[in-house]
C-alpha atoms as one frame of an Amber mdcrd trajectory, in Angstrom:
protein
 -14.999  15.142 -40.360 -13.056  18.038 -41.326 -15.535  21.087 -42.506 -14.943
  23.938 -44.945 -16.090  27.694 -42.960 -17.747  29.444 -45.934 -16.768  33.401
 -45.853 -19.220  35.829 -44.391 -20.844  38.310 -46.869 -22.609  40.667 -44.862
 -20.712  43.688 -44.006 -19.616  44.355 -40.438 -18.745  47.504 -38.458 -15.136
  47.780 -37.718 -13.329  48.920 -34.601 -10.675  51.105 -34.580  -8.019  49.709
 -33.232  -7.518  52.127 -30.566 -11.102  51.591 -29.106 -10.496  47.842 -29.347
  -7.694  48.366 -27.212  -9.214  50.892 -24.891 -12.400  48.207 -24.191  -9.769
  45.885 -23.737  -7.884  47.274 -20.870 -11.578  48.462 -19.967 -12.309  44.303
 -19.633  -9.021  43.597 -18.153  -9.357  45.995 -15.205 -12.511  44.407 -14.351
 -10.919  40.848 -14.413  -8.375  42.364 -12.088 -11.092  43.909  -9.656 -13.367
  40.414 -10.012  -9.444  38.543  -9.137  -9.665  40.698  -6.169 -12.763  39.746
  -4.670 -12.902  36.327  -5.458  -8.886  36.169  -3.252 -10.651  38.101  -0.803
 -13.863  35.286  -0.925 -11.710  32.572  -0.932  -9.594  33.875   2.336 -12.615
  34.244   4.157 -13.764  30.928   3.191 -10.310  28.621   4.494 -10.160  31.298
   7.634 -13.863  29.354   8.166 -13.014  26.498   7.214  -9.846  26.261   9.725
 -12.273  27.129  12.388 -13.830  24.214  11.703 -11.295  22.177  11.524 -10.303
  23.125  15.396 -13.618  22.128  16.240 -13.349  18.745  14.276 -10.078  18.441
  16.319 -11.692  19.672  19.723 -14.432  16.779  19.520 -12.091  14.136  17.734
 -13.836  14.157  14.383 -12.482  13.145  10.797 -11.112  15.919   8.687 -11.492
  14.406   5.519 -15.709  14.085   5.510 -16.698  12.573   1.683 -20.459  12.950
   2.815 -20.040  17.183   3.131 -17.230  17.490   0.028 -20.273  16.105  -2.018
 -22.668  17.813  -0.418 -20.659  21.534  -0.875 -19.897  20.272  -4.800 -23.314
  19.213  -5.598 -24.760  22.824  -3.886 -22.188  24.980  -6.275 -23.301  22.469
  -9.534 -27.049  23.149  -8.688 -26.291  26.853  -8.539 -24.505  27.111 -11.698
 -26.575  24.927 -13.461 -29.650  27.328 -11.973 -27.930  30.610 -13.223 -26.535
  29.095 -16.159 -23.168  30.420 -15.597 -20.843  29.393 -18.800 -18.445  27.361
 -17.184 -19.706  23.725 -17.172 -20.015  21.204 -14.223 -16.829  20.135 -14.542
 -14.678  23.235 -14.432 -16.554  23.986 -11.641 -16.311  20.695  -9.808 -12.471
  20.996 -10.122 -12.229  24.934  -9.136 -14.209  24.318  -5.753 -11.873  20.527
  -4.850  -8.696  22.192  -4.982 -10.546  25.030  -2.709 -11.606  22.629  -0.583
  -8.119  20.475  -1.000  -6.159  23.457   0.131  -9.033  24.342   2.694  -8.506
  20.639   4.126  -4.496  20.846   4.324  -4.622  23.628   6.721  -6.404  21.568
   9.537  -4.203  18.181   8.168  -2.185  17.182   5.058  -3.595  13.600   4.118
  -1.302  10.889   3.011  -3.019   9.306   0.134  -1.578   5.748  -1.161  -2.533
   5.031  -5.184  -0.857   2.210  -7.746   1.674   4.374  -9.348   3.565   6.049
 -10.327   2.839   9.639 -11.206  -0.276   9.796 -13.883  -1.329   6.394 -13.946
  -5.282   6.524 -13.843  -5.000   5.600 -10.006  -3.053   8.497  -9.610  -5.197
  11.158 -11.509  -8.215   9.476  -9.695  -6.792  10.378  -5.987  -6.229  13.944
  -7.454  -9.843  14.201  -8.522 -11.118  12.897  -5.312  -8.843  15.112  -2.791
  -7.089  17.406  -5.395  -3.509  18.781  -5.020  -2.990  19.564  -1.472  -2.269
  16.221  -0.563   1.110  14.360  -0.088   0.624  11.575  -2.646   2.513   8.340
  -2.495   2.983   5.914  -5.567   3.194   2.074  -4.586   3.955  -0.890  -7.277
   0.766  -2.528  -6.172  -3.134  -2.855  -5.188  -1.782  -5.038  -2.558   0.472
  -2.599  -1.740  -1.882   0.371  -1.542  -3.924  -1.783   1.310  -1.349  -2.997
   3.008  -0.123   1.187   3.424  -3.287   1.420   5.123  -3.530  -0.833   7.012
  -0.430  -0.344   8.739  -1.569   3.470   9.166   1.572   4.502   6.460  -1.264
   6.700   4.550  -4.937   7.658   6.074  -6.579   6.587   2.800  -5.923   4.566
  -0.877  -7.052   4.686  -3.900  -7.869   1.309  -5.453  -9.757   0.373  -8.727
 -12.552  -1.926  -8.695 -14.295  -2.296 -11.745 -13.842  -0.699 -15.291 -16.920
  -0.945 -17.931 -15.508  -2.712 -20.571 -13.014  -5.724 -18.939 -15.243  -5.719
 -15.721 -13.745  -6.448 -11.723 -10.423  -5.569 -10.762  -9.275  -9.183  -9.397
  -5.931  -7.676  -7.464  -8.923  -5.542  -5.452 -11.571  -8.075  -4.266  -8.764
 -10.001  -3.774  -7.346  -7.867  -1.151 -10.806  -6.651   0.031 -11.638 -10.466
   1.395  -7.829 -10.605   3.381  -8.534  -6.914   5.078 -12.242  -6.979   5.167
 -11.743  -4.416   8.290 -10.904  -1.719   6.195 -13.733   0.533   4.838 -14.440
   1.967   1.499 -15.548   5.344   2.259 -16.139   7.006  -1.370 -15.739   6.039
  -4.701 -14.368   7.642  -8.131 -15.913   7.633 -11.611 -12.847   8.081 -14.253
 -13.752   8.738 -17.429 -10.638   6.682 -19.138  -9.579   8.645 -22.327  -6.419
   6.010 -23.760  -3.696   7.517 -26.077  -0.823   5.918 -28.047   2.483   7.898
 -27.422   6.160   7.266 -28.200   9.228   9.083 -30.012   9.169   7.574 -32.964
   6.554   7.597 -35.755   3.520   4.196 -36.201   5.288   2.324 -38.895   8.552
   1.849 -36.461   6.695   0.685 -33.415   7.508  -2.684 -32.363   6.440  -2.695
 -28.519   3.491  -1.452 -26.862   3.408  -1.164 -23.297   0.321  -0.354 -20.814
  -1.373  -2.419 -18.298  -3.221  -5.588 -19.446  -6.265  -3.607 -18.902  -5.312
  -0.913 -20.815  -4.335  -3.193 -23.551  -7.604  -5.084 -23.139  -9.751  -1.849
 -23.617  -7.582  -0.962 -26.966  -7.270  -4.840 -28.222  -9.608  -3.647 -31.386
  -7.672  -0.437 -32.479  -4.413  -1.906 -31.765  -4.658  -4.936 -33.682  -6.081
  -2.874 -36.857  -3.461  -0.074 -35.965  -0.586  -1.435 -34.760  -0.784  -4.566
 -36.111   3.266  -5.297 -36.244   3.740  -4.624 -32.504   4.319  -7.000 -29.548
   1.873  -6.382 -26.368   4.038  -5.946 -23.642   1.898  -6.050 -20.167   3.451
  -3.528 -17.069   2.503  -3.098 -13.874   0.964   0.706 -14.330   0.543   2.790
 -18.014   2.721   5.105 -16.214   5.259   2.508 -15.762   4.656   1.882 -19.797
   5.602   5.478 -20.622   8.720   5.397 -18.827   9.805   2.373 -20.551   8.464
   4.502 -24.160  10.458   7.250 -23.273  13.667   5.337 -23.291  13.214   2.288
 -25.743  13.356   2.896 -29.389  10.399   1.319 -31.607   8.502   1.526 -27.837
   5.428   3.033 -27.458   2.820   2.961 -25.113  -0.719   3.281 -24.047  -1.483
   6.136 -21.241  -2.770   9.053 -20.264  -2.219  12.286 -21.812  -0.364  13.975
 -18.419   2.057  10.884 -18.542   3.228  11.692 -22.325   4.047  15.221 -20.948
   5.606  13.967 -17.905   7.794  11.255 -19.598   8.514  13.966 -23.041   6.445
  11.638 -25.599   4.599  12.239 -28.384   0.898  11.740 -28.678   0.135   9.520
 -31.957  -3.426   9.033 -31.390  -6.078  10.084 -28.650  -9.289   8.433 -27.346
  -7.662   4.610 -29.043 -10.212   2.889 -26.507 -12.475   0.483 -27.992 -15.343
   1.460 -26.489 -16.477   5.664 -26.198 -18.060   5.065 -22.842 -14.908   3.457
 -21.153 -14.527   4.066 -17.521 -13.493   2.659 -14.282 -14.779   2.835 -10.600
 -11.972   3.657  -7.858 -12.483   2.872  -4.175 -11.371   5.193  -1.480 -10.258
   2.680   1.614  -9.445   3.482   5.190 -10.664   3.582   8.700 -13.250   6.050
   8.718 -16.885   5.791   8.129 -18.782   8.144   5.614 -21.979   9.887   6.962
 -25.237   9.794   4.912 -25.956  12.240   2.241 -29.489  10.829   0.932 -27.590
  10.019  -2.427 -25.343   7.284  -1.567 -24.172   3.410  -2.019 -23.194   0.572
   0.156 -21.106  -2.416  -0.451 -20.948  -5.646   1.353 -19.619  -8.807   0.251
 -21.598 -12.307   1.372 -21.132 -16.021   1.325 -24.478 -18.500   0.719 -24.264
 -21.942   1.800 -23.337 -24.210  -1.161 -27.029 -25.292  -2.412 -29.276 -25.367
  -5.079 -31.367 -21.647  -5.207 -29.000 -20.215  -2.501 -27.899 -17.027  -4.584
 -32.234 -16.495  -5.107 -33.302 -16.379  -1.934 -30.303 -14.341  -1.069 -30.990
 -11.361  -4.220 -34.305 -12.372  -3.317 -34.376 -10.049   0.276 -33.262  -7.012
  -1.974 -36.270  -7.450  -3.695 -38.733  -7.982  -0.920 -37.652  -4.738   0.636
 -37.084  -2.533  -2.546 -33.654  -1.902  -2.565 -31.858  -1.579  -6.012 -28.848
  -3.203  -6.670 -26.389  -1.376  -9.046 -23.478  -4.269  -8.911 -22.774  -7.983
  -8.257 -19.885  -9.834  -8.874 -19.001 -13.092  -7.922 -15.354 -14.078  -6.897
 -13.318 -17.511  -5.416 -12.868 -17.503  -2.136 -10.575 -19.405   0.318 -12.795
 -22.303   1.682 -13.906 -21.654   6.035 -12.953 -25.241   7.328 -13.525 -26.466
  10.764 -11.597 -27.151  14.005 -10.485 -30.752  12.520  -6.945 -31.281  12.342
  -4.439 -29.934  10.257  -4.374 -33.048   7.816  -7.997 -33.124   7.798  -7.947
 -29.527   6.683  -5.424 -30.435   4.043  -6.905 -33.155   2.678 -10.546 -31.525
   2.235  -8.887 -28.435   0.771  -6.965 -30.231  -2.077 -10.733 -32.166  -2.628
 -13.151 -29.552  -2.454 -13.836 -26.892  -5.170 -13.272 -22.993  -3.906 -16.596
 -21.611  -2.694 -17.280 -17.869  -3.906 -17.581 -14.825  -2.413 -20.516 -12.036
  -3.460 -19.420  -8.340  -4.377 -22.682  -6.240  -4.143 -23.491  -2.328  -4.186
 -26.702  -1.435  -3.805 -28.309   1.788  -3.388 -29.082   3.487   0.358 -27.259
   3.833   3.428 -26.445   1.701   6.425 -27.512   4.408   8.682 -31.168   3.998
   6.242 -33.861   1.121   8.229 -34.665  -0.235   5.107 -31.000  -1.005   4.759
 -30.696  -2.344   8.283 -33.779  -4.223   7.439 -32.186  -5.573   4.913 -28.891
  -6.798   5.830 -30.915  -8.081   9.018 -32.562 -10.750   6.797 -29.447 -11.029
   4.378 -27.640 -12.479   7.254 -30.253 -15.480   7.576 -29.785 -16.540   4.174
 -25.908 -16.594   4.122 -23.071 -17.787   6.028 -21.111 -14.510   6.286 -22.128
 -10.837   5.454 -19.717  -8.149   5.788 -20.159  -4.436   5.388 -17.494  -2.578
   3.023 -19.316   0.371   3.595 -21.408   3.265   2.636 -20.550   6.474   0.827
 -21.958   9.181  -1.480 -22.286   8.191  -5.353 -19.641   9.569  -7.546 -20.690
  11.476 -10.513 -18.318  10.466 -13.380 -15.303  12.667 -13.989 -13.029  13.242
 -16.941
């Protein structure tokens, strides 16, 4: 709500305009001096940094390590927050990635695969996990992204796997049951901030574009907005500005960097339905992440097909205290046995899909609770498999 700023009445000392200027250049040369020391800081720190990385190589260790990149970030927050320094968590959090991006790219340059193009979410949740030093690669696909790592094109992806208002990312679990050998070793909280953009002004939209999630999280304000326009589903709201830029009555739903990539317009900001809309991205590769004492795991399970299966099953979490923080059930392809190939056929084409459990709870696999655990999972279902275990993201955005 727009607010009127009532005029001051009490009288105030004025500065000459000479001494204003002479504090100011007496301010600026101090910002130049600080500039100086923090280059010289920051040197010091990637000349350490590369050191380390020789020794990483030496002993044939990762060089991307999620467990210390969270462990530096959450040292710098607690310091900040401690000296109550005016920049706030997230300036900071950003500042110290992209020192620690451009700290990483001198021992390697990781290949990172996302759903892109340029500025779709997937793409602006890579750079907040690994920043800008990083040679990024847009695919048309989730499957896509997995398949790049799996066939060692990239060393990780970035994948989402559930947003807070439409829930599970189907493309994702999909995927996740076919290459169950790849491991998620961190995760991303996006805060997802929609916008309507296009050349042209609301009354002459006819089209939207975005991704059906995207439209999903804006279905309220677009129907009371927008009510004249056709929905048009893409593969990426990146792909959606594109089509904006060039179509006239198009518009489409995105983020703000892909309006000034693509030269369009912001209409309206922050059109999401819901204020707390967000989605969870899963870093996959080969690598395992090491234990911070703040982290998740994820395994997916299959119970045998009776009554009170999925109880006892939940019901090990609870016997040894461990707090689950996500389920989701999914359709999976049916295991059949060594009978022939028309046997197989004709039980397939009679049977109903069995489903497949998506669970994160918290603690670590290297944690003997968590071995515990999994230990007396693995009598109550058929199959148990470990996605893996990495430190908790802290939203972002």
């Amino acid at each position: 709500m727009p607010r009127k700023v009532e005029g001051n009445s009490t009288t105030s000392t004025t500065v000459s305009p000479a001494r204003a200027q002479a504090a100011l250049r007496s301010l600026r040369s101090q910002i130049d001096k600080l500039d100086h020391q923090i280059l010289k800081l920051v040197n010091e720190r990637a000349t350490v940094a590369a050191e380390i990385g020789k020794l990483k190589n030496d002993h044939g260790e990762e060089i991307f390590s999620p467990a210390r990149e969270e462990e530096v970030l959450q040292n710098v927050l607690h310091l900040n927050e401690k000296h109550k320094g005016p920049l706030d968590a997230g300036t900071i959090r950003a500042i110290f990635r992209e020192i620690m991006s451009g700290s990483r790219a001198l021992q390697k340059v990781l290949k990172v695969a996302y759903l892109g193009p340029e500025y779709s979410y997937s793409h602006l949740a890579a750079v907040d996990r690994f920043g800008q030093t990083v040679e990024f690669i847009g695919v048309g696909s989730i499957a896509a992204v997995f398949e790049e790592v799996n066939r060692g094109h990239v060393d990780f992806g970035v994948v989402p796997v559930e947003n807070s208002t439409d829930g599970r990312i189907a493309d994702t679990l999909d995927m996740f049951m076919r290459m169950s050998h790849l491991t998620i070793c961190a995760e991303v909280r996006l805060q997802i901030h929609h916008n309507l953009m296009a050349k042209c002004e609301q009354q002459e939209i006819r089209r939207v574009y975005s991704k059906p999630q995207a439209l999903s999280q804006c279905r309220n304000w677009l129907a009371k907005n927008v009510p004249q326009a056709l929905l048009k589903e893409v593969s990426s709201t990146a792909t959606a500005a594109e089509l904006a830029s060039h179509e006239p009555g198009a518009a489409a739903v995105a983020s703000r960097q892909a309006a000034v990539k693509y030269g369009l317009r912001i209409l309206f900001t922050d059109i999401e339905d819901s204020p707390h809309n967000e989605t969870r991205f899963a870093i996959i590769g080969n690598q395992k992440s090491g234990k911070t004492g703040h982290d998740k795991t994820t395994i997916m399970f299959r119970i045998p097909h009776n009554p009170g299966s999925l109880v006892e099953a939940l019901d090990v979490f609870k016997q040894n205290k461990i707090n689950l923080t996500w389920i989701e059930s999914f359709p999976g392809p049916r295991r059949l046995s060594n009978d022939s190939h028309e046997e197989k056929s004709a039980v397939r084409a009679a049977s109903k899909p069995e489903y497949m459990f998506f669970v994160d709870f918290e603690g670590h696999i290297e944690d003997p609770r968590v071995k515990r655990t999994l230990q007396s999972l693995e009598e109550q279902c058929q199959e148990v498999t470990i996605l893996g275990s990495f430190p908790m993201a802290m939203t972002s955005g």
